[in-house]
C-alpha positions in Angstrom: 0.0 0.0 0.0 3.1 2.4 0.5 3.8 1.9 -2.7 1.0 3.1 -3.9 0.8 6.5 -2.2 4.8 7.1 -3.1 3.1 6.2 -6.9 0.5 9.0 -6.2 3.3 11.6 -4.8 5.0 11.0 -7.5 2.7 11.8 -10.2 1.0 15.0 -8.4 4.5 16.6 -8.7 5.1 16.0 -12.0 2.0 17.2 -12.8 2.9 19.8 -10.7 5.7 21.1 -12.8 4.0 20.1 -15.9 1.6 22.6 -15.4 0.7 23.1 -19.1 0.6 19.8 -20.1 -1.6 18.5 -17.6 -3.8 21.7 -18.0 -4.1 20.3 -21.9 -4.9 16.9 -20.9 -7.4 17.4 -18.2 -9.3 19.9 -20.5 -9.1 17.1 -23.5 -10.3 14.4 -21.0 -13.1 16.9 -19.8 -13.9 17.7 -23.5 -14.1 14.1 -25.1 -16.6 12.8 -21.7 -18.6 15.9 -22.0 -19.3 14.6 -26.0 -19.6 11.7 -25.5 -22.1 11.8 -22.8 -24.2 14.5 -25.1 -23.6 12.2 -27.9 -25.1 8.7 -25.4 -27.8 10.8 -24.3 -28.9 11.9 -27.8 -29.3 8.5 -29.3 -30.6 7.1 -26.0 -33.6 9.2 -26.1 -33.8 8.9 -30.1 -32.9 5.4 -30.6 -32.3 3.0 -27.9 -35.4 4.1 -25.2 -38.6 2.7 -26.1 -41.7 5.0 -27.2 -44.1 5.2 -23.9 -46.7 3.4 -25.7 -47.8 -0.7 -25.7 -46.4 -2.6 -28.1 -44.4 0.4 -29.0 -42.2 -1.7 -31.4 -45.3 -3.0 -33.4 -45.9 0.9 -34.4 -44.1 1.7 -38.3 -44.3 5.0 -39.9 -45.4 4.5 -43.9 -44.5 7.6 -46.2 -45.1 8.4 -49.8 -42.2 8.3 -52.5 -43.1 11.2 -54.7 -39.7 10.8 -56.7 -41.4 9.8 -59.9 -43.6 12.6 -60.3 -40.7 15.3 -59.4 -41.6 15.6 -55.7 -40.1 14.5 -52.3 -38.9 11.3 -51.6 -40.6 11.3 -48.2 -43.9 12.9 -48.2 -46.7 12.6 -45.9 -49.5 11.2 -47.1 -52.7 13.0 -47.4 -56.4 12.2 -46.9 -57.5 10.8 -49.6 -54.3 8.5 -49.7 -54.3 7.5 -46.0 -58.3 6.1 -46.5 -56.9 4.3 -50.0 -54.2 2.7 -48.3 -56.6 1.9 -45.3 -59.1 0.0 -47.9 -56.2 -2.2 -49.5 -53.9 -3.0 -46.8 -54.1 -6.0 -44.7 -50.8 -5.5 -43.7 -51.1 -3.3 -41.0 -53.8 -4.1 -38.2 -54.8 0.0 -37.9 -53.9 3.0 -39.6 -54.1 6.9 -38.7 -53.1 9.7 -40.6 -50.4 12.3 -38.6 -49.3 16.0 -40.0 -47.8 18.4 -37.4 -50.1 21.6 -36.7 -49.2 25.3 -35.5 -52.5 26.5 -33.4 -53.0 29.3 -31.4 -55.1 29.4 -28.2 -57.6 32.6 -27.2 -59.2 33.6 -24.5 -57.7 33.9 -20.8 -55.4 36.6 -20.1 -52.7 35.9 -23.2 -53.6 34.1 -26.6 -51.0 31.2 -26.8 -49.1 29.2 -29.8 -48.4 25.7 -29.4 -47.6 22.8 -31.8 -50.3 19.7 -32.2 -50.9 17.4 -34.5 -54.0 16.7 -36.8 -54.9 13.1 -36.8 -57.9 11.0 -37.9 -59.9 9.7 -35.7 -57.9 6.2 -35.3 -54.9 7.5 -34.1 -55.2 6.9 -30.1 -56.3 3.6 -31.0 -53.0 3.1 -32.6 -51.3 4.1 -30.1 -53.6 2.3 -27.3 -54.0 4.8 -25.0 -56.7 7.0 -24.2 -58.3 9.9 -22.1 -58.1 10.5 -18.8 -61.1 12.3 -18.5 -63.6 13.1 -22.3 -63.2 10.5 -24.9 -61.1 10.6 -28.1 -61.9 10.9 -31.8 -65.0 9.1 -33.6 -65.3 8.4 -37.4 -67.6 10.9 -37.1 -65.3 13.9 -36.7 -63.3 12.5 -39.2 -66.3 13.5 -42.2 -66.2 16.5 -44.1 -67.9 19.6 -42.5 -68.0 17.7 -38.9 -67.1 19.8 -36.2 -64.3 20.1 -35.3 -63.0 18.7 -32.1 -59.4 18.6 -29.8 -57.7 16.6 -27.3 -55.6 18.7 -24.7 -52.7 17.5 -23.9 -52.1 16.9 -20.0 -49.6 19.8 -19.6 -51.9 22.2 -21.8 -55.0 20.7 -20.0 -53.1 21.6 -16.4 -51.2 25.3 -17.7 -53.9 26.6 -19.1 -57.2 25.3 -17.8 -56.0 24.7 -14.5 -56.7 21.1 -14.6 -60.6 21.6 -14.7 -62.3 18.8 -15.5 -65.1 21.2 -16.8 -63.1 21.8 -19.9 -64.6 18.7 -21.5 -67.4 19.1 -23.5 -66.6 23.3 -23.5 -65.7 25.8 -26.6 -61.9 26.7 -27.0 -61.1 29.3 -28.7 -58.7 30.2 -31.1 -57.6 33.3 -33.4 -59.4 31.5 -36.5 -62.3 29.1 -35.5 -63.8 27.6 -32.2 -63.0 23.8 -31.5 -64.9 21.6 -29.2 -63.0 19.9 -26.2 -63.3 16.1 -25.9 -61.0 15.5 -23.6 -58.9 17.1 -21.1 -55.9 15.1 -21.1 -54.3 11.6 -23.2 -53.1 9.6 -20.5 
């Protein structure tokens, strides 16, 4: 064990008069473990952690390949393809349509922009999970000239409108049309 600590000694004075170098090497060791705990974390959350959701790794995401008519290779499909593909497939067991969404909020003391997501009405089947208070989508808000409806997220349901459970079933308003509240929170 003595030999040890005379090992130790040893090494914090030459460190000691190598002060450059081992200024250089600590801030290279720092440096390359700060990246490469960035670098874990990032594909940990992205790749490696499981989507919160049952039988996450059964869920695909299907694009269109619009190369041949001189658009994008990856292209979201829209309505009228997602209900074709719906008809002909037996390949998938369920099928929603996704496409991200910039809304505004009115009403209460500041109007407030948030990103959502418009889906058809299968989409929290999909994902098996549901409200915890209001119900989700129906084929029947999924029609033409239906009214139109929201979820609330939890945090948005709790920020906003203070957790009330009165929310369901109530107007929300917004800068450019009113939607009806199903549901005050996906659980």
């Amino acid at each position: 064990m003595s030999g040890f600590f005379q090992d130790v000694r040893y090494a914090a004075r030459v460190m000691i008069r190598g002060r450059g170098l081992t200024a250089v090497a600590v801030a290279t060791l720092a440096l390359g473990i700060g990246a490469n705990t960035a670098i874990f974390s990032a594909v940990n959350a992205v790749l490696l952690r499981p989507l919160p959701y049952p039988e996450a790794d059964r869920l695909v995401m299907v694009w269109q390949d619009l190369r041949a008519r001189g658009g994008p290779a990856t292209e979201w499909p829209g309505p009228s393809q997602h209900f074709e593909w719906k008809a002909e497939t037996a390949v998938f067991e369920n099928l929603t349509s996704v496409r991200g969404w910039n809304a505004s909020l009115a009403g209460g003391e500041m109007p407030e922009s948030f990103l959502g997501e418009q889906v058809t009405y299968e989409y929290f089947d999909v994902l098996r999970v549901g409200p915890a208070l209001g119900r989700t989508f129906r084929q029947s808000d999924d029609v033409p000239n239906a009214p139109r409806v929201t979820v609330l997220s939890h945090a948005l349901w709790t920020r906003r409108f203070g957790g009330d459970p009165s929310v369901v079933g109530r107007s929300v308003p917004t800068p450019r049309a009113t939607w009806r509240s199903t549901a005050s929170s996906a659980a």
